[in-house]
C-alpha positions as CSV (number, residue, x, y, z in Angstrom):
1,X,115.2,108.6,40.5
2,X,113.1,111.7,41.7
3,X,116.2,113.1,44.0
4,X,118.2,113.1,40.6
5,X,116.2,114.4,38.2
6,X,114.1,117.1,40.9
7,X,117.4,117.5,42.7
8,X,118.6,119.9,40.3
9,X,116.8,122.0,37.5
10,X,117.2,120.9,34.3
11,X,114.9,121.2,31.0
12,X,114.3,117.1,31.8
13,X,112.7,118.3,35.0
14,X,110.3,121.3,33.4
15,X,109.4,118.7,30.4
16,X,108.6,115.6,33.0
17,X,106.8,118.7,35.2
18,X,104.8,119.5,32.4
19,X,104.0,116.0,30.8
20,X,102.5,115.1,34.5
21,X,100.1,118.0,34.6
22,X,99.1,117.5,31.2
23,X,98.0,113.9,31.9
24,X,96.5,114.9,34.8
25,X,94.1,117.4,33.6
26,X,93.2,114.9,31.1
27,X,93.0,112.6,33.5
28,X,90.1,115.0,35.5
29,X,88.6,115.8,32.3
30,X,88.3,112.0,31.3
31,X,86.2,111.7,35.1
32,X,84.4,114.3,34.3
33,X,83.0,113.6,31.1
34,X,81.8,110.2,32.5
35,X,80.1,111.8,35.6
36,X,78.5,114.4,33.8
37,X,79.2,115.0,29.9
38,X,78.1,118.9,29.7
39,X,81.0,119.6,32.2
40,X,83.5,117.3,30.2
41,X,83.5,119.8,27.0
42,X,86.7,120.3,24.8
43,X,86.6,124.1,25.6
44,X,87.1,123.5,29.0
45,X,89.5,121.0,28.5
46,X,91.8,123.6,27.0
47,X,91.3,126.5,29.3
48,X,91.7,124.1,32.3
49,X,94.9,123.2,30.5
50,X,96.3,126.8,30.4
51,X,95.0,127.8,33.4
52,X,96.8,124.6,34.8
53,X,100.1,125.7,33.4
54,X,99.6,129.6,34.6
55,X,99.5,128.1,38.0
56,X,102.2,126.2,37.9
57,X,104.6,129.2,36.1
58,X,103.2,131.3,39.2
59,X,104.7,128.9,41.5
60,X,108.0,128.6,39.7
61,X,108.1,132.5,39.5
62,X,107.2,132.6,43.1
63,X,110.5,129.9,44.1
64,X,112.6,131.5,42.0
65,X,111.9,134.8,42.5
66,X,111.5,135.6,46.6
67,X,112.9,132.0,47.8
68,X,116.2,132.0,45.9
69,X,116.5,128.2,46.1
70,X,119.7,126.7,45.1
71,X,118.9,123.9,42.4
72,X,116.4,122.2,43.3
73,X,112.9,121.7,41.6
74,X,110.4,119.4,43.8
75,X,108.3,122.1,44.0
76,X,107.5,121.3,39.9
77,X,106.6,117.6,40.3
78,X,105.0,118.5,44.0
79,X,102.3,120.7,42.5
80,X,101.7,119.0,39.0
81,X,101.6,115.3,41.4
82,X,99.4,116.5,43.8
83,X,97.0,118.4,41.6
84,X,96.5,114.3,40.1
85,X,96.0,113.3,43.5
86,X,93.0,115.8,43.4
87,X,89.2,114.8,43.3
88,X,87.9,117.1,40.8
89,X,84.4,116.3,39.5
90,X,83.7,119.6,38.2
91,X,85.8,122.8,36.0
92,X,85.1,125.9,37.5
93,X,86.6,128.2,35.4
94,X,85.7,131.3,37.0
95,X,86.8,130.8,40.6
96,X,90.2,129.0,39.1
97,X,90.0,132.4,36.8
98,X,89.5,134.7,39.7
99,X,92.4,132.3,42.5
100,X,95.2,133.2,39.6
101,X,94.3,136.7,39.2
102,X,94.3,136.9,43.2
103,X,97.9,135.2,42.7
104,X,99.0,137.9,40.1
105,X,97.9,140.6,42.9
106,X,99.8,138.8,45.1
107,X,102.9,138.2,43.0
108,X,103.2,142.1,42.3
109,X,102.5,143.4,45.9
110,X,105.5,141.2,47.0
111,X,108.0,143.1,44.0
112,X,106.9,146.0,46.0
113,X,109.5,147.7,47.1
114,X,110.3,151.1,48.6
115,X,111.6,153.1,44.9
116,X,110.1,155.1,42.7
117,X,108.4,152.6,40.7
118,X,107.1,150.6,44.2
119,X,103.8,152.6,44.2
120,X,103.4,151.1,40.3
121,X,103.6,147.8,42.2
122,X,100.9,148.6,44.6
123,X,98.7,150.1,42.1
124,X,98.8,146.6,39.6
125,X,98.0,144.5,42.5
126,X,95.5,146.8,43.5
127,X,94.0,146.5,39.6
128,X,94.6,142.7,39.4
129,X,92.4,141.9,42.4
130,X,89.5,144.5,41.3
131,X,88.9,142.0,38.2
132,X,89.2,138.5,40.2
133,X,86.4,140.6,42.6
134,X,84.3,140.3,39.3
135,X,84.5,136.8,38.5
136,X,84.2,135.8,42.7
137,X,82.8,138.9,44.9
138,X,84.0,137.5,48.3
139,X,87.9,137.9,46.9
140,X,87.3,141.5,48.4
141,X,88.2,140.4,51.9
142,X,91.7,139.6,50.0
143,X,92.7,143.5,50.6
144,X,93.7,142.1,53.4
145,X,96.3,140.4,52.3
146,X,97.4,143.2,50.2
147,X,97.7,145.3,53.1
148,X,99.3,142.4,55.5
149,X,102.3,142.3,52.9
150,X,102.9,146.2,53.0
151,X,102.9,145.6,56.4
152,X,105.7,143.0,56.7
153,X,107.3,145.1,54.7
154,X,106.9,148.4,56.7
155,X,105.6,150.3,54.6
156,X,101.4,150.0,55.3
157,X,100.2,153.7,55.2
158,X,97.0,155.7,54.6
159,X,98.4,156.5,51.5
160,X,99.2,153.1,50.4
161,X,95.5,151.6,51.1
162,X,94.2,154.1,48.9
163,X,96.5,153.1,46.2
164,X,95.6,150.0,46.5
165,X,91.7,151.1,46.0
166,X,92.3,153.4,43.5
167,X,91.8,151.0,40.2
168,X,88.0,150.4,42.3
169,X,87.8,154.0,41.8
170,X,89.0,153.8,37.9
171,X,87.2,151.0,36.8
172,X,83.9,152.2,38.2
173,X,84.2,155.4,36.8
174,X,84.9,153.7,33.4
175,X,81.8,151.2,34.0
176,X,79.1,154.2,34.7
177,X,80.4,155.8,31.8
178,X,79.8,153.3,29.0
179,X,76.3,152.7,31.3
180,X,75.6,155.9,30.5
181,X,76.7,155.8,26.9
182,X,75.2,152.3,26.2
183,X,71.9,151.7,28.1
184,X,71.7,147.6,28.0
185,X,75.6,147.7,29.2
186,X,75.4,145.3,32.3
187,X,75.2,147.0,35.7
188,X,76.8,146.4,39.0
189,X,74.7,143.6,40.8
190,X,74.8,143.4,44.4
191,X,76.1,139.8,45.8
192,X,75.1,137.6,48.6
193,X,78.1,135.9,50.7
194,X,76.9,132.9,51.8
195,X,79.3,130.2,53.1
196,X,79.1,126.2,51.8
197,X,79.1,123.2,54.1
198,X,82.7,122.2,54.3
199,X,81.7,118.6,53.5
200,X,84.4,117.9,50.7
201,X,87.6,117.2,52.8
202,X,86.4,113.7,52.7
203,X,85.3,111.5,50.6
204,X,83.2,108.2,50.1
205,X,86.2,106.9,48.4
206,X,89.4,106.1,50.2
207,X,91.7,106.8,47.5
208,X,90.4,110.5,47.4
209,X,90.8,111.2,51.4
210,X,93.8,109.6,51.3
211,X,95.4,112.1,48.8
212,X,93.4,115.1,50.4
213,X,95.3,113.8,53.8
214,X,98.3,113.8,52.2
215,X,98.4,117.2,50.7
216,X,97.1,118.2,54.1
217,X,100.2,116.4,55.6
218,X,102.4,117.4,53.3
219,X,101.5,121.3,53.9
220,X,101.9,121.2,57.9
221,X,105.2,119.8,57.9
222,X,107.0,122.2,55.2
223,X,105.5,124.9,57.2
224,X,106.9,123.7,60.8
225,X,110.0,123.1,58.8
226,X,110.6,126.7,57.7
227,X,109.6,128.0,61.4
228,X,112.0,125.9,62.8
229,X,114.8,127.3,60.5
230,X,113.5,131.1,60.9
231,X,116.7,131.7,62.8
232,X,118.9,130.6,60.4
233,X,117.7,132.5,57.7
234,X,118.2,136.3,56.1
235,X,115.6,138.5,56.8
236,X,114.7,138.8,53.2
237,X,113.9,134.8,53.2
238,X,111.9,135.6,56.6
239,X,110.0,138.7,55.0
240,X,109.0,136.0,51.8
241,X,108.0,133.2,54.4
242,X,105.5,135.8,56.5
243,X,104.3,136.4,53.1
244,X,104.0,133.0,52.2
245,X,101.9,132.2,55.3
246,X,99.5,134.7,54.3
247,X,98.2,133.8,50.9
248,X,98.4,130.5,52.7
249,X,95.6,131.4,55.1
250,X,94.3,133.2,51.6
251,X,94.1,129.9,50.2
252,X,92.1,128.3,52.8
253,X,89.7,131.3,52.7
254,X,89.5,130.0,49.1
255,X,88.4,126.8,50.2
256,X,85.9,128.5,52.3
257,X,84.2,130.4,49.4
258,X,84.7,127.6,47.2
259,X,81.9,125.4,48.2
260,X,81.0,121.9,48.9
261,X,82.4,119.7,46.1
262,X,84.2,121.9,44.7
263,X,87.7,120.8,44.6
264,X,89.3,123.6,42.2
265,X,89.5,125.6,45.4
266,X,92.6,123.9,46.4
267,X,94.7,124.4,43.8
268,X,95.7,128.3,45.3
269,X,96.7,126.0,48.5
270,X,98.6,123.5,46.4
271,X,100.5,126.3,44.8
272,X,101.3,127.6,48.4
273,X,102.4,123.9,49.2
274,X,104.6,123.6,46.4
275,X,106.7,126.9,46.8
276,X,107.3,126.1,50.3
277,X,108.4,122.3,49.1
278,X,111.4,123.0,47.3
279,X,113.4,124.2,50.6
280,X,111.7,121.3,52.4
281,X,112.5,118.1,50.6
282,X,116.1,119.7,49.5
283,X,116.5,120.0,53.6
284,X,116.8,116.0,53.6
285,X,119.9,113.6,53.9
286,X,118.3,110.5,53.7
287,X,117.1,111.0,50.0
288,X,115.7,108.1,50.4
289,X,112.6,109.4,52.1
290,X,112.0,111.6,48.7
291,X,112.4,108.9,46.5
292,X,109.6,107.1,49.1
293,X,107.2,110.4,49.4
294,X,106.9,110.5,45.7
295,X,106.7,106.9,45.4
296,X,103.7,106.8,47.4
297,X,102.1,109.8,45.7
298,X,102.7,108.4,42.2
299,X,100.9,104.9,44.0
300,X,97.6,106.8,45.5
301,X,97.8,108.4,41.5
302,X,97.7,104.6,40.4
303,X,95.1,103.7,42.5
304,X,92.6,106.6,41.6
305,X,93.1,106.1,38.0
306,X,92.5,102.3,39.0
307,X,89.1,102.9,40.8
308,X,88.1,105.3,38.1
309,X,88.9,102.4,35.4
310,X,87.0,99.8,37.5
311,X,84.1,101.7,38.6
């Protein structure tokens, strides 16, 4: 059933996709509001919603666009699945806020390429990580992921770095200013990093470190995949895999920053897991093993929404 309608893309596969995230942020959302009913509003409802579905348009742009997959659309039901599968207790909207506008960096320093509009490239994902600095200040070390990509792609130079830094430059000439010009205007606040307990992996329940297991599993396995097939591929596919592996280690950064409990953080790595899944599962000639991958997923899904009924 999955292998048929995954297999291939088709506008059954984007509307199933969808439907799935859909019920699973409603799904969260219904936790939430038991747990704790001034996390559980209606506003966040909504902007988790669209901030679900940028993520997973980011990871369909991402497959389509540097991966050049065949037919295939796993990486759709991977990601909206697996983001079920996840524990979340809590929205934050402003590290989920600031993880997509990392992505949108990201996505633009990878169009980069050597013409005359590549420096435009650099200079957007430049800007876009500037603003997800001011809803998370740690997403500064993420420059250097910026400037790992231009490296990959030969073309990391002095002058690219300060491209790169140049919207800092712009948007904190354009902050002074209106401090100047309006004196209650919010200043520039310095921020503390300071590092959470990575206590969240696991959970008192079993059905929530069993999923977190899985996703873990899931993610180690397309990766050996690809480096096993590294010599069998073009160098552009190469070039997009290095590049791959780095928001990868991104992502777990993100975890890092996140903080105990906070299971949003994982969605960036879930995004990473899902590109890389389409190639994976599409690699299989048993199909049977899909069909028995998803089946379990869809069975640890059951179960949470069983334990969340019960208790």
């Amino acid at each position: 059933m999955f292998t048929r309608i995954f297999g291939k893309t088709t506008l059954l596969s984007y509307l199933i996709a969808f439907v799935l995230l859909f019920l699973a942020v409603y799904s969260h959302h219904k936790a939430i509001l038991l747990n704790n009913p001034l996390e559980g509003s209606t506003f966040k409802l909504v902007i988790s919603t669209v901030l679900s579905v940028i993520s997973l348009l980011f990871v369909e742009w991402t497959v389509r666009q540097q991966f050049l997959f065949r037919e295939g659309s796993y990486h759709l039901l991977l990601f909206s699945v697996f983001f079920w599968i996840l524990p979340i207790n809590r929205w934050d909207i402003w590290l989920w806020i600031a993880s997509l506008l990392f992505w949108l960096s990201f996505i633009n320093i990878i169009k980069f390429d050597n013409n005359k509009l590549g420096n435009n490239f650099v200079f957007n994902s430049g800007f876009w990580l500037v603003f997800s600095i001011f809803f998370k200040v740690d997403f500064f070390y993420f420059y250097l992921t910026i400037w790992g990509v231009l490296y990959l792609k030969g073309h990391l130079s002095f002058k690219k770095i300060l491209i790169t830094l140049l919207p800092v430059f712009c948007v904190s000439v354009i902050w002074l200013t209106l401090l100047t010009l309006i004196p209650n205007f919010p200043s520039f606040k310095t921020a503390n990093l300071i590092l959470n307990k990575f206590s969240f992996l696991w959970s008192e329940r079993y059905s929530d470190s069993l999923g977190l297991f899985l996703v873990i599993i899931t993610m180690i396995l397309v990766v050996l995949k690809y480096f096993k097939i590294l010599t069998y591929i073009g160098n552009k596919q190469k070039n997009s895999f290095y590049n791959i592996i780095l928001i990868l280690f991104s992502s777990i950064i993100i975890i890092l920053l996140g903080g105990s409990g906070n299971v949003i953080s994982w969605v960036s790595f879930l995004m990473v897991t899902s590109i890389l899944s389409t190639q994976f599962f599409e690699s299989f000639n048993r199909k049977w093993l899909i069909e028995l991958f998803f089946l379990a997923c869809f069975l640890i899904v059951f179960q949470k929404e069983m334990t969340n009924l019960l208790f």
